[in-house]
KOLKOL-669724 format. One record per residue: residue number from 0; residue in one letter; x, y negated, z negated of N, C-alpha, C in turn. Coordinates in pm, whole numbers, plus 50000, padded with zeros to 5 digits. Each point is the difference from the previous one (the first is absolute). Layout:
REM residues N
> NUM, a, X, Y, Z, X, Y, Z, X, Y, Z
...
This chain:
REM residues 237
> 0, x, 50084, 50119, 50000, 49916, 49881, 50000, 50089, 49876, 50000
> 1, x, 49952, 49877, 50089, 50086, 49903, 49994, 49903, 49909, 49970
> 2, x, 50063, 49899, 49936, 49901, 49831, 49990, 50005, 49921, 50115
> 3, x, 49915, 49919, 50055, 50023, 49891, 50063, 49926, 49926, 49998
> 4, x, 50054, 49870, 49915, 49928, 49909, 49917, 49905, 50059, 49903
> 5, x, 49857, 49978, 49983, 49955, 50026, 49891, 49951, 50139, 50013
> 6, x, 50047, 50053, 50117, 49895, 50149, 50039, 50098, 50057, 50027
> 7, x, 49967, 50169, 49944, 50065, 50085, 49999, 49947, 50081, 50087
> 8, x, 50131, 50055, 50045, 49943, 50058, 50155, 50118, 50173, 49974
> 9, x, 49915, 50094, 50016, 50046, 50146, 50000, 49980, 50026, 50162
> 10, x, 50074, 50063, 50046, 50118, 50024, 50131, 49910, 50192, 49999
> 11, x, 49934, 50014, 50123, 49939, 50131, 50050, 50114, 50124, 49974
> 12, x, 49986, 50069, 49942, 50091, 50123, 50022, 50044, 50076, 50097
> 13, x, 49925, 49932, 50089, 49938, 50121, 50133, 50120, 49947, 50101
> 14, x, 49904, 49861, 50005, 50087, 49898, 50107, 50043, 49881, 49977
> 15, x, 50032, 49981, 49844, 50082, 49873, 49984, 49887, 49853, 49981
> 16, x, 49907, 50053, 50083, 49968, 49827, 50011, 49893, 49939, 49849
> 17, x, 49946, 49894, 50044, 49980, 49965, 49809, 49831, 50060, 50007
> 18, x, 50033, 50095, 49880, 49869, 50049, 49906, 49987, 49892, 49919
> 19, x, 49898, 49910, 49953, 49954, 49923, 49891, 50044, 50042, 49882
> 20, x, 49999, 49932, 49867, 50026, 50085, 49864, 49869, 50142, 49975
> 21, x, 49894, 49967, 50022, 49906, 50069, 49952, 50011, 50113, 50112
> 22, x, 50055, 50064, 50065, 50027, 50086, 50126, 50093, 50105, 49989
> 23, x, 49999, 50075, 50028, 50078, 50126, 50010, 50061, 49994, 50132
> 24, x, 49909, 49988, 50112, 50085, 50010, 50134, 49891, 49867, 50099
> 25, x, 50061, 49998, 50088, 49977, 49903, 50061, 49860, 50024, 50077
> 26, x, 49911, 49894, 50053, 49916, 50003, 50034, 49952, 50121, 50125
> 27, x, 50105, 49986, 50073, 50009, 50074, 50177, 50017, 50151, 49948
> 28, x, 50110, 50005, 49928, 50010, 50145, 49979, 49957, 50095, 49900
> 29, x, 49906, 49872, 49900, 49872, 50079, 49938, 49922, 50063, 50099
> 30, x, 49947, 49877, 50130, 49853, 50036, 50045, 50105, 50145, 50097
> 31, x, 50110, 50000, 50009, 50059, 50124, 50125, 49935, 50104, 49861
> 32, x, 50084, 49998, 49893, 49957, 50132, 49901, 49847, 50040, 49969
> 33, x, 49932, 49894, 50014, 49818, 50002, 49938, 49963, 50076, 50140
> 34, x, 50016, 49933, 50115, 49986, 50156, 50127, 50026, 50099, 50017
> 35, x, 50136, 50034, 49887, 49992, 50120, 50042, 49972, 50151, 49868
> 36, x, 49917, 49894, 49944, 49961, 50076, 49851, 49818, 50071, 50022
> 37, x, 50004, 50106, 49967, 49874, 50082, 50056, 49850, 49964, 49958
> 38, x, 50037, 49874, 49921, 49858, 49947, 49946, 49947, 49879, 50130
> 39, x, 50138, 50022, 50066, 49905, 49855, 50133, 49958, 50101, 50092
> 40, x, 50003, 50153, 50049, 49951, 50021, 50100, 49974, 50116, 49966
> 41, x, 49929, 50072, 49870, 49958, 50096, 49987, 49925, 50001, 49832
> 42, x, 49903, 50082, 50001, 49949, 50017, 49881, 50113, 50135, 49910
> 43, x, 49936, 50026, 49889, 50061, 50100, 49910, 49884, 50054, 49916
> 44, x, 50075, 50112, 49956, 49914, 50157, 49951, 49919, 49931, 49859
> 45, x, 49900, 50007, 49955, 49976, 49948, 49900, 50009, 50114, 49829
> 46, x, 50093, 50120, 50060, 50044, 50054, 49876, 50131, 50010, 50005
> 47, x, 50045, 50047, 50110, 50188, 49975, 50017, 50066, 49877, 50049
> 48, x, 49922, 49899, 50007, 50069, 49866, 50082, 50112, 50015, 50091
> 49, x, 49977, 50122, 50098, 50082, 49999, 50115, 49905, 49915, 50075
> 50, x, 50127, 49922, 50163, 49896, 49978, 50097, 49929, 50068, 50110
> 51, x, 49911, 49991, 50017, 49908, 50058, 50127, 49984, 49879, 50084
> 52, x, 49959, 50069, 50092, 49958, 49942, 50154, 49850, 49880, 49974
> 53, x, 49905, 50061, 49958, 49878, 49932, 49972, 49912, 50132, 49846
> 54, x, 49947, 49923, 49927, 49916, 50075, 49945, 49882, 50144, 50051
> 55, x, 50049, 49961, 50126, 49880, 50118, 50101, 50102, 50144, 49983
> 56, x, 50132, 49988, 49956, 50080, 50089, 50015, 50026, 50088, 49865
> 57, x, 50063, 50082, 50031, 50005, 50079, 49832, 50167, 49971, 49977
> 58, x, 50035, 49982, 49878, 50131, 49983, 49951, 50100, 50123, 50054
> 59, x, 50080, 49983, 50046, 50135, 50106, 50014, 50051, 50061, 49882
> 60, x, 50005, 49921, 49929, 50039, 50035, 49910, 49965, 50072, 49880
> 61, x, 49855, 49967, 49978, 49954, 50059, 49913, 49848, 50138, 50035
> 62, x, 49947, 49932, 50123, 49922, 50082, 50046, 49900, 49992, 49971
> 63, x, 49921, 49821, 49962, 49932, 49955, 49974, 49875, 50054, 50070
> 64, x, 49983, 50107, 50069, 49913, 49983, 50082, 49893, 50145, 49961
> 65, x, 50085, 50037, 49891, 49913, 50082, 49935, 50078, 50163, 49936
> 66, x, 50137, 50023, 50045, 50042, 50106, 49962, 50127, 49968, 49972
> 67, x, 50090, 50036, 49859, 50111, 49968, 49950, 50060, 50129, 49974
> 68, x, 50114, 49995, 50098, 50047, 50152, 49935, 50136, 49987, 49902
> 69, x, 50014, 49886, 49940, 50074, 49958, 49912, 49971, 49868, 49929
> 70, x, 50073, 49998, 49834, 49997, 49841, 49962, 50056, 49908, 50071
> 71, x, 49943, 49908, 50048, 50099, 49887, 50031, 50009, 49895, 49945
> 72, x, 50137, 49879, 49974, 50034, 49970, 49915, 49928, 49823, 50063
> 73, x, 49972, 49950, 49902, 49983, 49814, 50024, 50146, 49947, 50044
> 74, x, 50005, 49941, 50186, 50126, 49967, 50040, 49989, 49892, 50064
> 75, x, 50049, 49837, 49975, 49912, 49915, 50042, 50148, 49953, 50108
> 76, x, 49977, 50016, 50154, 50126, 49959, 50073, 49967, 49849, 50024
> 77, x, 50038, 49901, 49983, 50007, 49842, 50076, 49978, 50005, 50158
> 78, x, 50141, 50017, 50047, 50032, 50000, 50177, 50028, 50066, 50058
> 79, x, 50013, 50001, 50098, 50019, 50156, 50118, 50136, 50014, 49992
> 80, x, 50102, 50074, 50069, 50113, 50068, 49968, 50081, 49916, 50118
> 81, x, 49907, 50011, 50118, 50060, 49956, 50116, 50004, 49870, 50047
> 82, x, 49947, 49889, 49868, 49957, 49852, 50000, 50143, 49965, 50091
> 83, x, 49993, 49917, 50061, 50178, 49952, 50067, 50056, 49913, 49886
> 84, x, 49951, 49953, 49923, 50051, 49919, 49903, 50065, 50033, 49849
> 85, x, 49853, 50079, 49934, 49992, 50068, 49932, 50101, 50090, 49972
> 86, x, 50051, 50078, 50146, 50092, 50151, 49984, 50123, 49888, 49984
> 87, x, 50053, 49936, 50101, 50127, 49891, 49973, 49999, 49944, 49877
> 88, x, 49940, 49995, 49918, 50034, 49942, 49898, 50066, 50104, 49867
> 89, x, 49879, 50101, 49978, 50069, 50110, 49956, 50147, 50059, 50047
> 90, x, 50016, 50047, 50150, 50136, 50033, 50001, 50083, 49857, 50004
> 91, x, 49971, 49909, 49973, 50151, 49884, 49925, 49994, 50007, 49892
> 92, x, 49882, 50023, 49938, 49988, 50019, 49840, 50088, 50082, 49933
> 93, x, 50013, 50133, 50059, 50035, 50150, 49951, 50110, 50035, 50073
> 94, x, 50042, 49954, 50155, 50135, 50022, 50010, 50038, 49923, 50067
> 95, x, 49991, 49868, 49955, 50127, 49896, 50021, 50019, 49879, 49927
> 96, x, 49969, 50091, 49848, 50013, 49909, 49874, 49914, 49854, 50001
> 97, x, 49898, 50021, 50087, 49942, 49867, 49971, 49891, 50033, 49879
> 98, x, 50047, 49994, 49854, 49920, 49998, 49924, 49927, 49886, 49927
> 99, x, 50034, 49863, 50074, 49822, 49920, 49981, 49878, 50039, 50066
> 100, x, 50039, 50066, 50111, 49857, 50046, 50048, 49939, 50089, 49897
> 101, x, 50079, 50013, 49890, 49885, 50135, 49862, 49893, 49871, 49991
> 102, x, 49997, 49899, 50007, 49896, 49884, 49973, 49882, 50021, 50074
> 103, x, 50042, 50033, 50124, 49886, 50017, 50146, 49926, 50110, 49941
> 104, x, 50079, 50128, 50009, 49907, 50151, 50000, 49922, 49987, 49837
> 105, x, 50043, 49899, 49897, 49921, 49999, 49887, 49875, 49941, 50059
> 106, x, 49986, 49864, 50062, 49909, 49927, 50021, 49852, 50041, 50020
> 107, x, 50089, 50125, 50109, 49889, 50077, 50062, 49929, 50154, 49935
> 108, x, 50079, 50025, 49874, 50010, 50134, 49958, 49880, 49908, 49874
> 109, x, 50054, 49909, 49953, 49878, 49942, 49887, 49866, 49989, 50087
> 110, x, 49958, 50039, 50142, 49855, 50014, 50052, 49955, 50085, 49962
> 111, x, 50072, 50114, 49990, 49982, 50143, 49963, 49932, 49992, 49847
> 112, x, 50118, 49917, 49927, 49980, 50037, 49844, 49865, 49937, 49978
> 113, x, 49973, 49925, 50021, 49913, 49876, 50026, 49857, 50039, 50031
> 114, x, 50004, 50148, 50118, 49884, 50071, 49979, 50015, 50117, 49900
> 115, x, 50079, 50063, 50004, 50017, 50108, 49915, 49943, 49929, 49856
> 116, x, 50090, 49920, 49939, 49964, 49997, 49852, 49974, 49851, 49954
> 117, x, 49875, 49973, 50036, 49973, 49842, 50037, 50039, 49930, 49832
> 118, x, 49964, 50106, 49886, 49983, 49958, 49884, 50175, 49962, 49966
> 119, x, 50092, 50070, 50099, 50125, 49893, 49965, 50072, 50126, 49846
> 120, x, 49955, 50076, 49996, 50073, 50070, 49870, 50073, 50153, 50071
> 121, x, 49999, 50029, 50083, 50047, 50104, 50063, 50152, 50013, 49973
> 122, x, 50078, 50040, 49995, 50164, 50028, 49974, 50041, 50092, 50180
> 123, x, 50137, 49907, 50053, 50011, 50030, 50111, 50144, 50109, 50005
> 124, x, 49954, 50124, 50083, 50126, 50084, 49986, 50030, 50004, 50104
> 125, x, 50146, 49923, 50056, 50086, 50000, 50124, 50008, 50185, 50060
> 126, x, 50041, 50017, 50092, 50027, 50166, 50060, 50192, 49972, 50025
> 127, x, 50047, 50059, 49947, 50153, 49961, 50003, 50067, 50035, 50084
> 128, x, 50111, 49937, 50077, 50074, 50017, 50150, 50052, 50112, 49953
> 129, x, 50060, 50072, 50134, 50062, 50110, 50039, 50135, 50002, 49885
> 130, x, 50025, 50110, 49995, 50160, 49965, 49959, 50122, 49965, 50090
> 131, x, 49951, 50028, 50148, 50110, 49951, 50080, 50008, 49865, 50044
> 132, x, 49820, 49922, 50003, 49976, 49864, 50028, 50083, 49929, 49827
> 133, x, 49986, 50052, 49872, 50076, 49981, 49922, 50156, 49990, 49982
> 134, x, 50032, 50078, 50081, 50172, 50030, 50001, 50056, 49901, 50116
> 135, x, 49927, 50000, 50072, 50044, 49887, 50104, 49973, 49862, 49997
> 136, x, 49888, 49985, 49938, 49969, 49865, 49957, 50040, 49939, 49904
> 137, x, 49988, 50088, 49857, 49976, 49931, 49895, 49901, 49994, 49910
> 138, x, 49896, 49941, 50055, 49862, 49920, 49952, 49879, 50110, 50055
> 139, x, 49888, 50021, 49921, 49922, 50012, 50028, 49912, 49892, 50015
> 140, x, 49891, 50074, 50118, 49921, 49871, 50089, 49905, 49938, 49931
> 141, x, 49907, 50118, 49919, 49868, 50001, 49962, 50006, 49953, 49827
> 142, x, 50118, 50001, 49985, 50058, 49951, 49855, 49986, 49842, 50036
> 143, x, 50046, 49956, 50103, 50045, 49835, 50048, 49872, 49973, 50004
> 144, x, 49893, 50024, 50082, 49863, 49968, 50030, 49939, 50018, 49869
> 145, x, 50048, 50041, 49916, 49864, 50008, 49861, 50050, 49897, 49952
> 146, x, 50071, 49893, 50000, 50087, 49917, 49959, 49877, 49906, 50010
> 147, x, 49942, 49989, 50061, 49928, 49936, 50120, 49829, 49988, 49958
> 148, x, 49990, 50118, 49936, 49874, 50019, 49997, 49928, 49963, 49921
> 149, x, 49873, 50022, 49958, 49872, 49867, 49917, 50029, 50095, 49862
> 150, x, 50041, 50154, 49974, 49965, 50068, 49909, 50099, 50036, 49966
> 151, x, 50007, 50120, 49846, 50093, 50010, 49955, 50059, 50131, 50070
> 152, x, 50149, 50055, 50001, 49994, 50169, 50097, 50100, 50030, 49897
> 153, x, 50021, 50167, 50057, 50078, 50015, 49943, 50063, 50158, 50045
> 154, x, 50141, 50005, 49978, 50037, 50134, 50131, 50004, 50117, 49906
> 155, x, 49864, 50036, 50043, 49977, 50123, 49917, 50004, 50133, 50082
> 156, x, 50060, 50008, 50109, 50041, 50081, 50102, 50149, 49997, 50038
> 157, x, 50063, 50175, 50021, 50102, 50007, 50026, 50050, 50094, 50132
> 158, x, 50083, 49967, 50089, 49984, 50090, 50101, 50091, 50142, 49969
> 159, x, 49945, 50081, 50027, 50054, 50156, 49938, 50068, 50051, 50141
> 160, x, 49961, 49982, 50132, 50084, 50032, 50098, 50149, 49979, 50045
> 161, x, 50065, 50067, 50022, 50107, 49994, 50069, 50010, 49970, 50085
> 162, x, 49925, 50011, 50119, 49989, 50017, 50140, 49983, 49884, 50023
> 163, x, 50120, 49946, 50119, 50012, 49858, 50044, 49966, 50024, 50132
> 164, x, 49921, 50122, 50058, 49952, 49938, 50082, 49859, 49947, 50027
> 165, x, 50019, 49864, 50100, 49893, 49912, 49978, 49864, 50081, 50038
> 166, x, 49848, 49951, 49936, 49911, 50065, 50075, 49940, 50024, 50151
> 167, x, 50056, 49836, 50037, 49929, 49981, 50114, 50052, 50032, 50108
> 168, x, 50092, 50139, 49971, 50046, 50074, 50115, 49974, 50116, 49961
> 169, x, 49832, 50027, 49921, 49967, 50122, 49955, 49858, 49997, 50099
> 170, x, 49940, 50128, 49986, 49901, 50002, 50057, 49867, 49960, 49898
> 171, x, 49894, 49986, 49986, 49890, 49975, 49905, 50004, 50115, 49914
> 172, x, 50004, 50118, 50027, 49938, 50128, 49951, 50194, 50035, 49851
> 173, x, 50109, 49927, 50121, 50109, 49995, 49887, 50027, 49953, 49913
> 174, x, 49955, 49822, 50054, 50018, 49917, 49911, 49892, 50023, 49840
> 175, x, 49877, 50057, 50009, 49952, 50050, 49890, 50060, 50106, 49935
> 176, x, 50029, 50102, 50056, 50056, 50108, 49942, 50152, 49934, 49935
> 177, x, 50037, 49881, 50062, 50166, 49937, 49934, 49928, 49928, 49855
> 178, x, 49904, 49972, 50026, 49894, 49894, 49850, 50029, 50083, 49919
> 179, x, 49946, 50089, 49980, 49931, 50072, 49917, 50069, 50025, 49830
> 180, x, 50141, 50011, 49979, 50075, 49996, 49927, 50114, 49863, 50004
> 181, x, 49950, 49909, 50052, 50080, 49851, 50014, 50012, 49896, 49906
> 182, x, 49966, 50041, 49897, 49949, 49924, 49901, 49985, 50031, 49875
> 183, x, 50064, 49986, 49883, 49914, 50042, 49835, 50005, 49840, 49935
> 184, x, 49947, 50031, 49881, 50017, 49890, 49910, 50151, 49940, 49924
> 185, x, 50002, 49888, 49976, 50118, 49937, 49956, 49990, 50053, 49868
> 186, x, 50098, 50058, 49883, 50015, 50048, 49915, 49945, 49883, 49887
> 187, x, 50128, 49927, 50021, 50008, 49890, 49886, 49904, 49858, 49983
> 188, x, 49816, 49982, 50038, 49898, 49913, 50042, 49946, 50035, 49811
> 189, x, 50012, 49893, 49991, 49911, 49907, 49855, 49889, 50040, 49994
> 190, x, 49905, 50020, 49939, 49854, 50022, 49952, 49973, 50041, 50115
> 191, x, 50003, 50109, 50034, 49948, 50133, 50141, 49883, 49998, 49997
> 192, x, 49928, 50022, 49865, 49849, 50010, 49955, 49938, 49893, 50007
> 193, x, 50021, 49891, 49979, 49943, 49878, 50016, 49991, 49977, 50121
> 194, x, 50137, 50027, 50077, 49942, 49973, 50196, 49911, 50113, 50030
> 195, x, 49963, 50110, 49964, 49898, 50103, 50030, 49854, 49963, 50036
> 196, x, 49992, 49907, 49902, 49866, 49896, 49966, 49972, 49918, 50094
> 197, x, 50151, 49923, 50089, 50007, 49891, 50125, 49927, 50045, 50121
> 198, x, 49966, 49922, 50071, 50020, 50004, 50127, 50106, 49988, 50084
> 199, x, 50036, 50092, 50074, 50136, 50005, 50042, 49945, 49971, 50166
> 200, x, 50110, 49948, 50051, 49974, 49946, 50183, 50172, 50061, 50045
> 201, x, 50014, 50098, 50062, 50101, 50030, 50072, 50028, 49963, 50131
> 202, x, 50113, 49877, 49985, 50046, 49912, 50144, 50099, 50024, 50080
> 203, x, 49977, 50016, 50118, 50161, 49990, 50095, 49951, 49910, 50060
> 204, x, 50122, 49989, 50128, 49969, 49916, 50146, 49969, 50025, 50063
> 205, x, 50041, 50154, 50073, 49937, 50067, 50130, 49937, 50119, 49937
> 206, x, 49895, 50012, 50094, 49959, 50153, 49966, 49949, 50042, 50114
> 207, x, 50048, 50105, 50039, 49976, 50079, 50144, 49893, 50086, 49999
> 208, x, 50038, 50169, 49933, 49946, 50110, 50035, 49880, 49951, 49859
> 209, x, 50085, 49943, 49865, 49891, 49995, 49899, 50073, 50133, 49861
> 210, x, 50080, 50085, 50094, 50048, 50104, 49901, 50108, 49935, 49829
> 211, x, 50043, 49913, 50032, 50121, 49952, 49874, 49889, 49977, 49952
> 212, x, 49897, 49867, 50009, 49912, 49921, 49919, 49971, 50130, 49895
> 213, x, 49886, 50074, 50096, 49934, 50108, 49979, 50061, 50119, 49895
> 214, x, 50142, 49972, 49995, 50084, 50111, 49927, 50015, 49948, 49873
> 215, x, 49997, 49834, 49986, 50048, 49917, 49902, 49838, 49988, 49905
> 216, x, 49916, 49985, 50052, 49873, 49974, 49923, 49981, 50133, 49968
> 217, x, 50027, 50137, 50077, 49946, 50082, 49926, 50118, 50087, 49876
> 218, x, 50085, 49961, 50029, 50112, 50025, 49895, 49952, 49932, 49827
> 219, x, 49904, 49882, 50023, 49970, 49946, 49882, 49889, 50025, 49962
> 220, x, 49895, 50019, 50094, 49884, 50111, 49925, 50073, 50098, 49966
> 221, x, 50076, 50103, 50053, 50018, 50086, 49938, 50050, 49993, 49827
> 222, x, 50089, 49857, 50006, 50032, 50005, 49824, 49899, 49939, 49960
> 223, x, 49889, 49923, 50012, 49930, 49981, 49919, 49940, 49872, 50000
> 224, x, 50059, 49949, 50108, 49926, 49880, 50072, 49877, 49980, 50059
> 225, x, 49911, 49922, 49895, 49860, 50044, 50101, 49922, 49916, 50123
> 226, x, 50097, 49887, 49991, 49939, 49914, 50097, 50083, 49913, 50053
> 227, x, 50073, 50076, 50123, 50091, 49991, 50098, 49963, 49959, 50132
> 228, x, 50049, 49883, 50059, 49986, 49993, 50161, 50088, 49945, 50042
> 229, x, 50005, 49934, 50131, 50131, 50027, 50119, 49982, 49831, 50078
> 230, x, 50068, 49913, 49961, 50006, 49911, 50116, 50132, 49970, 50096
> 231, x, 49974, 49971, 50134, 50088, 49961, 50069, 50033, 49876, 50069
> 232, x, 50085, 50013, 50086, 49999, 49828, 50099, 49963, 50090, 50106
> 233, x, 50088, 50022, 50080, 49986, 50074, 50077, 49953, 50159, 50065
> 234, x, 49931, 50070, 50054, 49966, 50122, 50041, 49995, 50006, 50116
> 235, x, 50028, 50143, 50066, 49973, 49995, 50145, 49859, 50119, 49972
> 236, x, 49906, 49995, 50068, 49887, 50068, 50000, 50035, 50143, 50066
């Protein structure tokens, strides 16, 4: 943020040019991000808050349409995967150390929280980078972005895999079967029992197939979490 004269003027993350004080990003490349977020050109499931095409349609996801051959979990995505803006921002975010953009993917990830847990008391649990995006980086992503966010979080997830290789050179049917054991609880978390009681919202940035989210929320029902869901920025359908 810089002054000039009596007004303070904050500088776009995106593209430099001046965001107002009260602004996160600049006018142009809000309205580029608000296009390409699934609430301008599509409705959503009214029990899984995925998006659909029109309400005439049945959810993909959940099978709204009358037969469930599984639970499915509350997963609220923001924007499409393939936004042109949207995806560029994430990969400068995550691999090319541009970590003010954690400001951007919060902006848009508090839409999520915002429906998810309007009452504002929910506790937010990041999904934690790879160990190889760790070893090469440094920083985790989703740690930087909670930085960011309206609520309190806290990394109550640990990754149990070895396997550095990435998913998205897995097939759908692998990348679940790679979930499935990706994850336990952090040992050493303060009053366990008292967050039992929370509402918990499990966040990343991208979510593709749906399998990590899906591995991470149900890893915490399983200990004892009873009211778990999933927001994102990004998804590809």
């Amino acid at each position: 943020m810089i002054e000039l004269g009596m007004r303070f003027v904050r500088l776009c993350p995106i593209c430099g040019s001046e965001a107002y004080s009260d602004s996160v990003i600049c006018p142009e490349c809000a309205s580029q991000l608000d296009s390409e977020c699934f609430d301008s050109f599509m409705t959503r499931c009214p029990k899984c808050f995925y998006p659909r095409i029109s309400d005439q349609y049945p959810c993909k996801r959940c099978s709204c349409s009358g037969i469930e051959s599984s639970k499915v979990h509350q997963v609220y995505p923001v924007a499409r995967y393939d936004g042109k803006l949207g995806f560029s921002i994430v990969d400068s975010f995550k691999f090319h150390n541009r970590r003010e953009l954690a400001k951007v993917v919060a902006l848009y990830l508090n839409r999520a929280l915002d429906v998810m847990d309007s009452a504002g008391k929910a506790v937010v649990v990041p999904i934690p980078c790879s160990w190889g995006r760790l070893l090469r980086f440094g920083w985790d992503q989703m740690e930087q972005v909670c930085r960011y966010l309206k609520r309190p979080n806290i990394s109550l997830l640990r990754r149990t895999d070895d396997n550095l290789v990435q998913q998205k050179h897995l097939r759908k049917s692998q990348r679940q079967e790679a979930s499935g054991s990706k994850f336990c609880l952090e040992e050493e978390v303060a009053d366990l029992d008292d967050l039992k009681s929370r509402k918990l919202i499990v966040v990343d940035d991208i979510m593709t197939t749906g399998s990590t989210m899906d591995a991470a929320i149900s890893l915490l029902e399983e200990n004892g979490f009873s009211d778990v869901c999933g927001a994102t920025w990004l998804a590809e359908l």
